[in-house]
C-alpha positions as CSV (number, residue, x, y, z in Angstrom):
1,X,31.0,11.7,99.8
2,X,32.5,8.6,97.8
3,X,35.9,9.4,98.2
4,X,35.4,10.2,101.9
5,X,34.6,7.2,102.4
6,X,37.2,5.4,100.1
7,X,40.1,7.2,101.8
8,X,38.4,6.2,105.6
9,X,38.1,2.6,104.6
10,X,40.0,1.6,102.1
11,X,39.7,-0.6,98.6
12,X,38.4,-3.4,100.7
13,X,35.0,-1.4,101.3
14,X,34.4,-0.3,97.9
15,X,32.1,-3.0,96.2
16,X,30.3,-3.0,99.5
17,X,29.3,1.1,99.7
18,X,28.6,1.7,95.7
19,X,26.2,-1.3,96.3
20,X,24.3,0.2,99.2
21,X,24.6,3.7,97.5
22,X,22.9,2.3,94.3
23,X,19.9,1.3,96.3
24,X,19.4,3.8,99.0
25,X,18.9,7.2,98.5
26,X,19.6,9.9,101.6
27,X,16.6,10.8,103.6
28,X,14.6,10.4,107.0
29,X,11.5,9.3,109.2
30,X,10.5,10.4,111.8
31,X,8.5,8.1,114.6
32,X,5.2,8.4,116.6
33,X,7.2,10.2,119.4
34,X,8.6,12.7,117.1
35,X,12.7,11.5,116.9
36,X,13.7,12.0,113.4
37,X,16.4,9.9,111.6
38,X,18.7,11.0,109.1
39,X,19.3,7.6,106.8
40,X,19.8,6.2,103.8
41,X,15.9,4.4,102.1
42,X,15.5,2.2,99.6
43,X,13.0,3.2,97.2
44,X,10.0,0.4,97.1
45,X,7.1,-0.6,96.9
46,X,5.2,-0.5,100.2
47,X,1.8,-2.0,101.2
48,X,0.0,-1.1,104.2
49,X,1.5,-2.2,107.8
50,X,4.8,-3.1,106.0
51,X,8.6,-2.1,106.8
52,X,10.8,0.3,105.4
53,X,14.3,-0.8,105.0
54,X,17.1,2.2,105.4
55,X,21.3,2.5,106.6
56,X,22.2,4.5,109.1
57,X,25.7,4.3,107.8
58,X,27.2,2.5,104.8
59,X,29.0,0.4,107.0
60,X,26.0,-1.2,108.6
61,X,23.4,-3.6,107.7
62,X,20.2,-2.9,106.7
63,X,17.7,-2.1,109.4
64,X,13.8,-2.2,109.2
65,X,11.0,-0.2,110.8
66,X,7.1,-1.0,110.8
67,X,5.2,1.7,108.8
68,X,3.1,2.0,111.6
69,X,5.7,3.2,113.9
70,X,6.5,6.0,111.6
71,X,4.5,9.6,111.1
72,X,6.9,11.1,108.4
73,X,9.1,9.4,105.5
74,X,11.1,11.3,102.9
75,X,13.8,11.3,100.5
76,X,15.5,14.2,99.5
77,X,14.0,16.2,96.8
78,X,12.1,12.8,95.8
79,X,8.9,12.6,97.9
80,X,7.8,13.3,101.4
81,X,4.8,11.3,102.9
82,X,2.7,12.4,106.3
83,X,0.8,10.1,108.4
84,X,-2.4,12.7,109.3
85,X,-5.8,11.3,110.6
86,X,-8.5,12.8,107.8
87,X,-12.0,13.2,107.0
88,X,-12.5,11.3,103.8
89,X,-14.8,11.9,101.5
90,X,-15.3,7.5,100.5
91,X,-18.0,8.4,97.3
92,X,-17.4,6.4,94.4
93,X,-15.7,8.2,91.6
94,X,-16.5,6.3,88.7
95,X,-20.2,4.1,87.8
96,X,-21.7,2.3,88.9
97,X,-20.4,3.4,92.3
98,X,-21.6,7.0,91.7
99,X,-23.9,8.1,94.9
100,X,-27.1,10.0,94.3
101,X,-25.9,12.6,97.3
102,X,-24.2,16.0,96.9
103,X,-22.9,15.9,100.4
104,X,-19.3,14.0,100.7
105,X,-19.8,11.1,102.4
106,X,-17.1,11.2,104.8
107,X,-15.3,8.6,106.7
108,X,-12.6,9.3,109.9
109,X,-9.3,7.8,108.6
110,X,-5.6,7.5,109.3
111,X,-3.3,7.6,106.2
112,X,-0.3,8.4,104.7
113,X,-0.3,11.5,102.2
114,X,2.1,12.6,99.7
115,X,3.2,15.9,100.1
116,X,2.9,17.7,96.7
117,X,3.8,21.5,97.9
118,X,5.6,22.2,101.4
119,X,4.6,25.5,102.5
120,X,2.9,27.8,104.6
121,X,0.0,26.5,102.8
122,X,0.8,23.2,101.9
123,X,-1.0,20.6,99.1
124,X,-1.4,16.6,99.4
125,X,-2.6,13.7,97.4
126,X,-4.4,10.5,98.4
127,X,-4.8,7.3,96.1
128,X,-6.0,4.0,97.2
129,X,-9.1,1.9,96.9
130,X,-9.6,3.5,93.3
131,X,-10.0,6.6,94.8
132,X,-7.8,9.8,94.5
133,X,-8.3,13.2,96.9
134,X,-6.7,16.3,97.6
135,X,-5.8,18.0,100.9
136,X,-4.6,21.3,102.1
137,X,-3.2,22.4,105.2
138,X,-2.6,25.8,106.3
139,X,1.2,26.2,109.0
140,X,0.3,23.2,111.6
141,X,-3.2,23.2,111.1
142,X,-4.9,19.8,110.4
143,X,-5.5,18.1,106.7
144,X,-8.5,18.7,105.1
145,X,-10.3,17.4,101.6
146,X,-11.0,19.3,98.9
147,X,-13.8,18.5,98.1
148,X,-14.8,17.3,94.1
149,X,-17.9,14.7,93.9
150,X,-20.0,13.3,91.2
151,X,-23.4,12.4,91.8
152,X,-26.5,11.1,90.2
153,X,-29.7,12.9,89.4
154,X,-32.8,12.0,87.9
155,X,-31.5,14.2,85.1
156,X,-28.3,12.7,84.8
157,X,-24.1,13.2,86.2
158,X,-24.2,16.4,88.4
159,X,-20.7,17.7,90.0
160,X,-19.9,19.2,93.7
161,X,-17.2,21.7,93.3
162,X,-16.8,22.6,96.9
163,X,-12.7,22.6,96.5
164,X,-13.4,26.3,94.4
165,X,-15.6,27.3,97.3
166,X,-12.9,26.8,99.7
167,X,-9.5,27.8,97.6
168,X,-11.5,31.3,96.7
169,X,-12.4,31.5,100.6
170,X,-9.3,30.7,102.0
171,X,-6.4,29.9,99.7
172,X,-6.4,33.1,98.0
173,X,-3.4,35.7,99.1
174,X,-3.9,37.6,95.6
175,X,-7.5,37.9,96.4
176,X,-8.5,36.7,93.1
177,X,-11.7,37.2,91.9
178,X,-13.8,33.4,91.8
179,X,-13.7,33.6,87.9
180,X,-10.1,32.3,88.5
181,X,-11.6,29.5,91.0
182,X,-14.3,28.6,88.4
183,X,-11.1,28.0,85.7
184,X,-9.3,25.7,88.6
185,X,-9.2,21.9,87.5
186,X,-8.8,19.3,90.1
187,X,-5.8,17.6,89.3
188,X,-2.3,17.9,90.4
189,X,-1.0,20.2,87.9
190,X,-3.9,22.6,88.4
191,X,-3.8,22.7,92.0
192,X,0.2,22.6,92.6
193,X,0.8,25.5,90.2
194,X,-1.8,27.8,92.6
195,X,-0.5,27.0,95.7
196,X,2.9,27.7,94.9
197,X,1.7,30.9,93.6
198,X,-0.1,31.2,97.2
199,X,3.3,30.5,99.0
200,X,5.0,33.0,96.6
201,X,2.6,35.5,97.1
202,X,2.9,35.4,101.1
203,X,6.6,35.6,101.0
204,X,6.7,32.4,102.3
205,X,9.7,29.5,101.3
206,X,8.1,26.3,99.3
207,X,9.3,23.5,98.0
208,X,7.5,21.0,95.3
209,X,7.5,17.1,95.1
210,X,6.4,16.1,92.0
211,X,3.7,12.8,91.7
212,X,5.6,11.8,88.6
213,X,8.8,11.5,90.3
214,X,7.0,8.8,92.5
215,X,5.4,6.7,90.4
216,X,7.8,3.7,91.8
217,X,6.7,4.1,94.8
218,X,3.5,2.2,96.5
219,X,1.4,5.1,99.4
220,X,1.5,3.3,102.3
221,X,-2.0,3.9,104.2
222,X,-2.8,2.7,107.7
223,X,-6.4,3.1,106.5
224,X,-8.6,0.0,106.4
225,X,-9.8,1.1,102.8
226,X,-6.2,-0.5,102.0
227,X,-7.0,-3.8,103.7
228,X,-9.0,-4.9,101.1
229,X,-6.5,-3.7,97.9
230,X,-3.3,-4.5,96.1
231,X,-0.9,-1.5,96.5
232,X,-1.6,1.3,94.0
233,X,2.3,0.8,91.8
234,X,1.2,3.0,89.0
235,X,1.6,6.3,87.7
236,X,-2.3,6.3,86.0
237,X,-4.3,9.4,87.1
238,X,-7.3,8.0,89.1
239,X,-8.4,11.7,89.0
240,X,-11.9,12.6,87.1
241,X,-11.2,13.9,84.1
242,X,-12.1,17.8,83.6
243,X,-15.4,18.8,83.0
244,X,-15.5,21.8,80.7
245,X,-16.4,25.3,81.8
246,X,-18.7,26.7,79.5
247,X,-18.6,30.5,81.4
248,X,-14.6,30.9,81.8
249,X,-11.6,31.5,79.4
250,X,-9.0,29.3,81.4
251,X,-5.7,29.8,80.7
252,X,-5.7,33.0,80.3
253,X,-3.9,35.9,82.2
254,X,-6.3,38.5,80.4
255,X,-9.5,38.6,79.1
256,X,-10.3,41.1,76.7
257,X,-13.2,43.0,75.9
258,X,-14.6,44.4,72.7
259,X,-17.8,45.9,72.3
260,X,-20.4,48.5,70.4
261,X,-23.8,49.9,71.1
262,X,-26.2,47.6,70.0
263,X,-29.1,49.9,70.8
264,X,-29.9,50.8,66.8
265,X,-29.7,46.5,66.3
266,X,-32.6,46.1,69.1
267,X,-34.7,49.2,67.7
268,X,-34.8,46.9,64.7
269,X,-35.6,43.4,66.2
270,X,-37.6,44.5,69.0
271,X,-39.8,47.7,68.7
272,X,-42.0,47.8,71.2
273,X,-42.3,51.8,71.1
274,X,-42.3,53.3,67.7
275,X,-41.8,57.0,69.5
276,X,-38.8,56.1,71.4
277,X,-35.5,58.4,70.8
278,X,-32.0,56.9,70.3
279,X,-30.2,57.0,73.4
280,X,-27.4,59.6,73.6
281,X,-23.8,57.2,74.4
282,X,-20.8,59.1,73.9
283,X,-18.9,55.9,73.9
284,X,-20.4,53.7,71.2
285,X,-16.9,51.2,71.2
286,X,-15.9,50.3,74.0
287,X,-12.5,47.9,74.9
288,X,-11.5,46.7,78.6
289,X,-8.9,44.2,79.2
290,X,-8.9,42.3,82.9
291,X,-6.3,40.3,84.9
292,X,-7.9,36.7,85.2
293,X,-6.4,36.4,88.3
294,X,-7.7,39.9,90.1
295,X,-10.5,41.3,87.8
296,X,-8.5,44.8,87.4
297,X,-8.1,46.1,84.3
298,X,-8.2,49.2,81.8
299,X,-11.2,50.4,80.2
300,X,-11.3,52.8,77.3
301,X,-14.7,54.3,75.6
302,X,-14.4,55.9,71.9
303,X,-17.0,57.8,69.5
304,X,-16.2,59.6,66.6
305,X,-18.7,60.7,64.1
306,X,-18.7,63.0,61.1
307,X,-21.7,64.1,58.7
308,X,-22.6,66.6,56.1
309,X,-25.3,68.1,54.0
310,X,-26.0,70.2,51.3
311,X,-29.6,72.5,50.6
312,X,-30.0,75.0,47.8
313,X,-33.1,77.1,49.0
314,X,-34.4,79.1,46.4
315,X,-30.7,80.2,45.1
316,X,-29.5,80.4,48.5
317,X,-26.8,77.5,49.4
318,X,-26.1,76.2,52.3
319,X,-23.5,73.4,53.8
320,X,-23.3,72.0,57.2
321,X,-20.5,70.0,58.7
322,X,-20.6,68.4,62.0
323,X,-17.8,66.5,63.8
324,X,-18.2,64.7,67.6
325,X,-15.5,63.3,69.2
326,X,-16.1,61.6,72.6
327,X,-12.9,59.0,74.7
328,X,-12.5,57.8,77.7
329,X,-10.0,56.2,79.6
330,X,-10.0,54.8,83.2
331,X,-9.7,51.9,85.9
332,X,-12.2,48.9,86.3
333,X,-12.6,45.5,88.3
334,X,-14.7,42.9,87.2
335,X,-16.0,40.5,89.3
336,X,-18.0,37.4,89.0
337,X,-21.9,37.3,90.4
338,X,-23.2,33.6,89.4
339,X,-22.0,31.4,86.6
340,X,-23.7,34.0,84.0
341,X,-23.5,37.3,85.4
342,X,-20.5,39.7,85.8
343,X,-20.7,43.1,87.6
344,X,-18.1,45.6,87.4
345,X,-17.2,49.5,88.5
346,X,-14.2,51.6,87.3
347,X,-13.1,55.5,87.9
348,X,-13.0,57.3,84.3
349,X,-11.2,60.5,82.8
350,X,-13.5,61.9,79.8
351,X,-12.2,63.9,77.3
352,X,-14.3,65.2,74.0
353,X,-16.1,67.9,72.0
354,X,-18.3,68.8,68.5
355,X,-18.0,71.3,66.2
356,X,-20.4,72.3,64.0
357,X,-19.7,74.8,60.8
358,X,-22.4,76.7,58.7
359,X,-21.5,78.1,55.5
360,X,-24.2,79.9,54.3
361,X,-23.7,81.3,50.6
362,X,-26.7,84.1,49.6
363,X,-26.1,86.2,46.1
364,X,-28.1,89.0,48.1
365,X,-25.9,89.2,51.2
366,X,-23.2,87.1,50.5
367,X,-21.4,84.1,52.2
368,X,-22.2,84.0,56.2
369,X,-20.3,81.6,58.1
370,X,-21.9,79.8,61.7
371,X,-19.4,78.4,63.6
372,X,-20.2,76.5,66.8
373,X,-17.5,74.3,69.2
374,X,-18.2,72.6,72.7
375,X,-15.0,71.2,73.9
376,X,-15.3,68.9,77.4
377,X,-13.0,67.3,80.1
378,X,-14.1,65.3,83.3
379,X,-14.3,62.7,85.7
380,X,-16.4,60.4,87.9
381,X,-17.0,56.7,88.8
382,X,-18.8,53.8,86.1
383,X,-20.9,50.9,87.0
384,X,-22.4,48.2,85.2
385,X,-23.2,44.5,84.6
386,X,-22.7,42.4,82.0
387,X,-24.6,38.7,81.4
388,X,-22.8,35.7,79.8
389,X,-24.5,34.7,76.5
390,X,-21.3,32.2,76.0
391,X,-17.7,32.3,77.1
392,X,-17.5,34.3,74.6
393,X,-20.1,36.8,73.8
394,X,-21.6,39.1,76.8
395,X,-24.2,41.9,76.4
396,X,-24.4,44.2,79.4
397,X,-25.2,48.0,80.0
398,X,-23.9,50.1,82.5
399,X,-24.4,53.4,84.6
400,X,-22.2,56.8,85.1
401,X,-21.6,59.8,86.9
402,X,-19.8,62.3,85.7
403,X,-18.8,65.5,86.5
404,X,-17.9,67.6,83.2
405,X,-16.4,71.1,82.7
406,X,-18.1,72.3,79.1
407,X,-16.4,75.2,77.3
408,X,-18.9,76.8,74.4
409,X,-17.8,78.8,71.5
410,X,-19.7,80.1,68.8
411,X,-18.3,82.3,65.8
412,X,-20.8,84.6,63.2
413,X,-19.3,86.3,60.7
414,X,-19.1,90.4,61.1
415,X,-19.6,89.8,65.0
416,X,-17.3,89.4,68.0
417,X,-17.3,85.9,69.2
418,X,-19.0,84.5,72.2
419,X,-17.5,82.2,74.8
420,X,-19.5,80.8,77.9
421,X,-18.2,78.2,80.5
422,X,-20.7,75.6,82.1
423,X,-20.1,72.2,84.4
424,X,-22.4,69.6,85.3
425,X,-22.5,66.8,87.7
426,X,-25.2,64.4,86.0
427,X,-26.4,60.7,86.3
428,X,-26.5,59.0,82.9
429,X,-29.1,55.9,83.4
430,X,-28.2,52.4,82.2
431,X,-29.9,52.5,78.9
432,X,-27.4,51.8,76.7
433,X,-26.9,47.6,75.6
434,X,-23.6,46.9,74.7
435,X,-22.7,43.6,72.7
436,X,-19.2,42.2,73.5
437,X,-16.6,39.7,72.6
438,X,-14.4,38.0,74.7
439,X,-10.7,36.9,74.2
């Protein structure tokens, strides 16, 4: 472009057009009747009902247009600002201006927003009379807050967290499950990074203006909040600061699971019937890891248990070893039900068996050997619920229904063996309490 316009006009123009390129950068506006302007903008600082000063050309002089002529401003890959008529929520942020409502107490304005994501679904950002909001869009539909209030109780600083409600409802391509939206801070880095991720995930083109990049510029605001204020010429974060979530690993893009039958632990602690039997869990260790995002994840079940004895009968000796092997391996999705409660149901291939050997050793009859084997495979859907002791630490218990194809074998010494094949479709109740850590 620079030597375009050195060969076109010569030495005599140069001074002149690296001055006016030093202090305009290439951009637009467009004006109440929709006629947009390619032009060259300064960069400054503007108050409400001021001008913006821009070239057409280099060779002209600077020209000047009212703010509140204009509905869109931008400079290439800079910032972008819309004028948009609002709902906005005017609560204090801060004490003493805290209100003792939960409802947003909203005013119908005119402003100026930055644009911080250009999409299908697009993000903005307000500031101005020590306030700072967040809007969405979604394609040419109207602006609208998301909402994120403090208010006093009688028992102190609550929060309204509507803008989870809303992005879980309808900013949510992935269909993420809410323990995503409960993660979700309201700032700008929080909220830019998901909805590009929404744009990305509808195929649709998006482009990002970063607040940082605009810190030297003042949001101009046709809103009579700005009446009453110096123009906002800082980059500090009026935003509230981030409260922390006590049920939700954030940052994560899995949460693991590991867990064990705490049933024997209970008996202990808790004994409220002295004649009750241990419950019979094929899958005392558990492990399930989970998208953050979706709640989808794998889920694997393991047992494995050996024993022996010895008895010497009146010379006759006898020793007994059993082995029991139970696993599992299959599909889940977790999802949230509450703050403190998370229900899940999964699809499971079981695979396992026990053997049990009998050597029997008699200086009368001599050595007899009792060789029993049950070998399994199967199938069928898992339920369950777990409850949030912590963000770390969950104890739930959960329900199946299997369907199982049993093969039984049992070997005597000095007979033929004997083979018989069984199946059953059977209900296992949720008895079983399993203790879990999350990471």
């Amino acid at each position: 472009m620079l030597r375009f316009f050195i060969c076109l006009l010569g030495c005599s123009f140069i001074p002149r057009f690296v001055s006016a390129q030093a202090s305009y950068e290439k951009g637009y506006f467009v004006d109440l009747h929709n006629q947009k302007t390619e032009c060259y903008i300064r960069p400054e600082a503007w108050s409400a009902h001021s001008s913006l000063t821009y070239l057409v050309h280099s060779k002209e002089q600077p020209q000047t247009k009212l703010l509140d002529e204009l509905s869109e401003i931008s400079i290439e890959g800079f910032f972008k600002l819309k004028r948009t008529k609002v709902q906005l929520d005017i609560s204090g942020d801060e004490s003493p201006l805290l209100s003792y409502t939960q409802e947003p107490e909203w005013h119908n304005e005119e402003l100026f927003l930055w644009t911080l994501v250009d999409g299908n679904v697009s993000l903005y950002s307000y500031e101005g009379g020590g306030l700072k909001r967040f809007f969405y869009s979604r394609g040419n539909g109207p602006a609208e807050q998301l909402v994120y209030k403090k208010y006093r109780t009688t028992s102190g600083i609550k929060l309204n967290e509507t803008f989870r409600q809303t992005l879980f409802e309808k900013v949510n391509c992935g269909d993420s499950i809410f323990t995503y939206f409960d993660a979700l801070r309201y700032d700008e880095q929080a909220l830019t990074k998901h909805f590009v991720a929404e744009n990305n995930c509808a195929g649709a083109s998006v482009r990002v203006y970063p607040k940082a990049q605009q810190s030297s510029i003042t949001l101009p605001s046709t809103s009579s909040l700005d009446e009453k204020e110096k123009p906002v010429q800082q980059k500090k974060s009026l935003s509230p600061p981030a409260e922390p979530e006590p049920f939700a690993l954030s940052g994560k893009a899995h949460i693991n699971y590991f867990g064990l039958e705490v049933n024997p632990l209970l008996r202990q602690i808790i004994n409220l019937n002295p004649n009750s039997t241990p419950t019979n869990n094929p899958f005392g260790i558990q492990f399930a890891s989970n998208s953050a995002l979706t709640g989808r994840g794998l889920n694997m079940g393991l047992t494995y248990s050996r024993s022996k004895f010895n008895d010497d009968n009146n010379g006759v000796f006898r020793e007994t070893v059993n082995r029991d092997l139970a696993f599992r391996i299959g599909y889940e999705r977790k999802q949230p039900l509450g703050k403190r409660w998370i229900v899940f149901h999964g699809y499971d291939f079981i695979i396992g068996g026990a053997k049990s050997r009998t050597e029997t050793t008699d200086p009368f009859v001599g050595n007899t050997i009792i060789e029993t084997t049950s070998s399994f495979w199967g199938l069928g859907p898992r339920v369950g619920i777990l409850f949030l002791i912590s963000d770390r630490v969950t104890l739930g218990t959960e329900s199946t229904y299997y369907l199982r194809y049993i093969t039984d074998k049992t070997k005597l010494s000095g007979l033929p063996d004997s083979k018989q094949k069984s199946s059953d479709f059977a209900l296992t109740v949720p008895v079983v309490l399993i203790l879990s850590i999350r990471y």
